[in-house]
C-alpha positions as CSV (number, residue, x, y, z in Angstrom):
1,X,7.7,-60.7,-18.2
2,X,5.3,-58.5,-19.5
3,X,5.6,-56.2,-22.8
4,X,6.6,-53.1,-23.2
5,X,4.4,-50.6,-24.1
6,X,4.5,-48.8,-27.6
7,X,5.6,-45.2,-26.9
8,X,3.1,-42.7,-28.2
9,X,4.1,-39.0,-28.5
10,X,1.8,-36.1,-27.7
11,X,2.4,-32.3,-28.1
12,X,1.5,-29.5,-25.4
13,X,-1.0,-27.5,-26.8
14,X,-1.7,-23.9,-25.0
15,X,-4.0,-21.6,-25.2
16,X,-5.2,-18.3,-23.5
17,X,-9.0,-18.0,-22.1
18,X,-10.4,-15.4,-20.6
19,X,-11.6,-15.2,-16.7
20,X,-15.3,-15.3,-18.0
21,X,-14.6,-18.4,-20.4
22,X,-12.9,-19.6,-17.8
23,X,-15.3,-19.9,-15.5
24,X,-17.8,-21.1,-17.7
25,X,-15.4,-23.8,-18.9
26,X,-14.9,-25.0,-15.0
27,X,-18.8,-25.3,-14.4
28,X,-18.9,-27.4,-17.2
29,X,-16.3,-29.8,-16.6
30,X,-18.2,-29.9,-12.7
31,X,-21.4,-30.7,-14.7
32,X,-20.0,-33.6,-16.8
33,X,-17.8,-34.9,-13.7
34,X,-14.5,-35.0,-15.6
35,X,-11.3,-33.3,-16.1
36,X,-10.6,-30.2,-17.8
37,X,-8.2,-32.2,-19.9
38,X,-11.0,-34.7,-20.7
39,X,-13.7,-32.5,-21.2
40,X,-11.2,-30.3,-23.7
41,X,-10.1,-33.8,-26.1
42,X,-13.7,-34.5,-26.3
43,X,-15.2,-31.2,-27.3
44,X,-12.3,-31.4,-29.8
45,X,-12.6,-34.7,-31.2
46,X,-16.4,-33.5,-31.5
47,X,-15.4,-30.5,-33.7
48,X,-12.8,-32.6,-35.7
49,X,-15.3,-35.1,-36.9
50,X,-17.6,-32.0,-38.3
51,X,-14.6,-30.7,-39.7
52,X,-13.8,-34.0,-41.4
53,X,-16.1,-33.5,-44.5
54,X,-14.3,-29.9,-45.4
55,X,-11.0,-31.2,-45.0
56,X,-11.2,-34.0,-47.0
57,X,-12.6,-32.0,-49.8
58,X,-9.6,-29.4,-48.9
59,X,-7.2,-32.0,-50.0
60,X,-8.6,-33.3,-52.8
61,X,-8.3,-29.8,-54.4
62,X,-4.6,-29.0,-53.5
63,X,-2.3,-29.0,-56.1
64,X,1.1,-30.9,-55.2
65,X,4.2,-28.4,-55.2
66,X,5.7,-30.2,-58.6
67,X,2.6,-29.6,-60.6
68,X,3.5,-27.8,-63.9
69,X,1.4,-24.2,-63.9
70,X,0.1,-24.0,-67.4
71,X,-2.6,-21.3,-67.5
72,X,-2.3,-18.1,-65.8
73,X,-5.3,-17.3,-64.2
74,X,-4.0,-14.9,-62.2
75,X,-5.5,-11.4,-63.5
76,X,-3.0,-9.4,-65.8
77,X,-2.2,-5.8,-64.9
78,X,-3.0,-2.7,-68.0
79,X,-0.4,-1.2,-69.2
80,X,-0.8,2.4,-68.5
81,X,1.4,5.4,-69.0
82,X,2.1,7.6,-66.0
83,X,2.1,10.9,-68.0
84,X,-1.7,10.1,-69.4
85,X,-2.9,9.0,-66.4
86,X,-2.3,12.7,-64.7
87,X,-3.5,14.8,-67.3
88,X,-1.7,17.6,-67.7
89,X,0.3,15.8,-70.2
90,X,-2.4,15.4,-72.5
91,X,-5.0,17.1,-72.4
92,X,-8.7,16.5,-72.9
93,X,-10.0,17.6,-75.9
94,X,-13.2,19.9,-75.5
95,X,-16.4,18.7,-77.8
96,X,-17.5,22.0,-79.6
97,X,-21.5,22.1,-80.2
């Protein structure tokens, strides 16, 4: 008997190209003598491996969801009052020479 197989599970993937990429796309799957399914994995795999370096560095920098927040860094608004902010509320004094 032989064995089975381990079953792997893939996920569609679309996307939209237009007529010109297209085109392009199909003379270079022609040129390589492939697929277009082939020819897509690889290019991909390709740009995955360059993107390996940022990604990793990505990760090590993300702060887990539980992590307590103990400095706001976040920039704090000025408190301003609406009436001095128009003018006509206050208004300027005029420097006498």
């Amino acid at each position: 008997m032989g064995s089975k197989k381990a079953k792997r599970k893939f996920k569609k993937v679309t996307f939209k190209l237009s007529y010109a990429e297209y085109e392009y796309m199909m003379r270079c799957v022609k040129l390589e003598d492939t697929t277009v399914n082939k020819f897509v994995k690889k290019y991909l795999r390709e740009g995955f491996l360059e993107m390996k370096p940022r990604v990793i560095e990505w990760q090590k920098q993300k702060q887990p969801k539980n992590q307590l927040l103990l400095f706001d860094i976040s920039p704090k608004d000025n408190q301003s009052s609406m009436l001095a902010d128009q003018g006509f509320a206050y208004p300027m004094e005029e420097e006498e020479d």
